[in-house]
N, C-alpha and C positions, 0 to 999 in steps of 0.2 A: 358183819357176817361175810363171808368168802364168798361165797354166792350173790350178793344181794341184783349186782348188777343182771348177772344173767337169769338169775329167776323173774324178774321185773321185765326184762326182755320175752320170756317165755312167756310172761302172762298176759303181755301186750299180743304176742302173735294168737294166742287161747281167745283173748277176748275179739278177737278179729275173723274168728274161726264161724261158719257157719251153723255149727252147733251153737256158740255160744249165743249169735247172734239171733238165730229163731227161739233159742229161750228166749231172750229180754221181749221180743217182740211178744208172743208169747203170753209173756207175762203183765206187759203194760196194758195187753187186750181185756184179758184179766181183772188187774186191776181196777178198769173200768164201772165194776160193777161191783163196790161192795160188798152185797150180800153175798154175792158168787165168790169172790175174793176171800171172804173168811171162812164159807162150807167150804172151801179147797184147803183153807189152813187146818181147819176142823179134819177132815179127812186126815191130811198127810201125818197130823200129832196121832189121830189113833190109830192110824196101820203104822205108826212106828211103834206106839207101844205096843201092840199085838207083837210084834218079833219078839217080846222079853217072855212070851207064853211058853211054859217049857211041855207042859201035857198033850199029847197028842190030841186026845179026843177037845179038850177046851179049845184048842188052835180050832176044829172043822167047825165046831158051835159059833164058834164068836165070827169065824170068816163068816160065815151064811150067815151071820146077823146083818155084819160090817157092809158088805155086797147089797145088801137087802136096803141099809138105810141109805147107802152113799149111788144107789141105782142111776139116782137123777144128774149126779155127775157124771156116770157113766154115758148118759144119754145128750150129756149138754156138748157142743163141740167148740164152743170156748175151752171148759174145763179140760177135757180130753184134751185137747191142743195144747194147752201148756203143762197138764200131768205128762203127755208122750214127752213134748221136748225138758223137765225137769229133768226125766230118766236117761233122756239120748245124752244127758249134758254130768249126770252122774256117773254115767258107764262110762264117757268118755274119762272122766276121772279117777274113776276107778282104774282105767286101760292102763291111765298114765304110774297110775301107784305102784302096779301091777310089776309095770317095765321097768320102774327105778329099782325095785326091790328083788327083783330078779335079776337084773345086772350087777347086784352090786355083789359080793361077799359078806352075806349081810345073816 
């Protein structure tokens, strides 16, 4: 690929980055604990499939379910602590999609 060099070099400076590096941390804190470790996978698989909900009113039913069961994540600040930097580390990815695809004539 034309790129391979310099994408490799990008990713090197990405994983060097402080976003990236409060996820892993983050994440290995996480890790730590099993049970917390899988309610946090349990979590992230069902608020992704909730976005394919196209009904208005099933979206507010199922959030105020979803909120209701996943509370104690909300409350845990392991969890919270690596849910915030998952996101800081997604947006940051997303930033980057954003600016390739916007510069380019695409």
């Amino acid at each position: 690929m034309e790129f391979d060099k310099e994408t490799k070099e990008f990713v090197a400076q990405l994983k060097q980055s402080h976003i990236y590096l409060e996820y892993l941390t983050a994440k290995e804190e996480a890790i730590k604990d099993e049970n917390l470790w899988n309610r946090i996978m349990d979590y992230r698989r069902n608020r992704f499939d909730m976005s394919s909900i196209l009904n208005g009113r099933e979206i507010y039913d199922r959030i105020e379910i979803f909120e209701r069961d996943y509370a104690d994540l909300y409350d845990n600040e392991i969890a919270r602590n690596y849910l915030d930097a998952e996101l800081a580390l997604c947006r940051l990815l997303q930033d980057i999609s954003l600016s390739l695809v916007a510069d380019l004539d695409f």
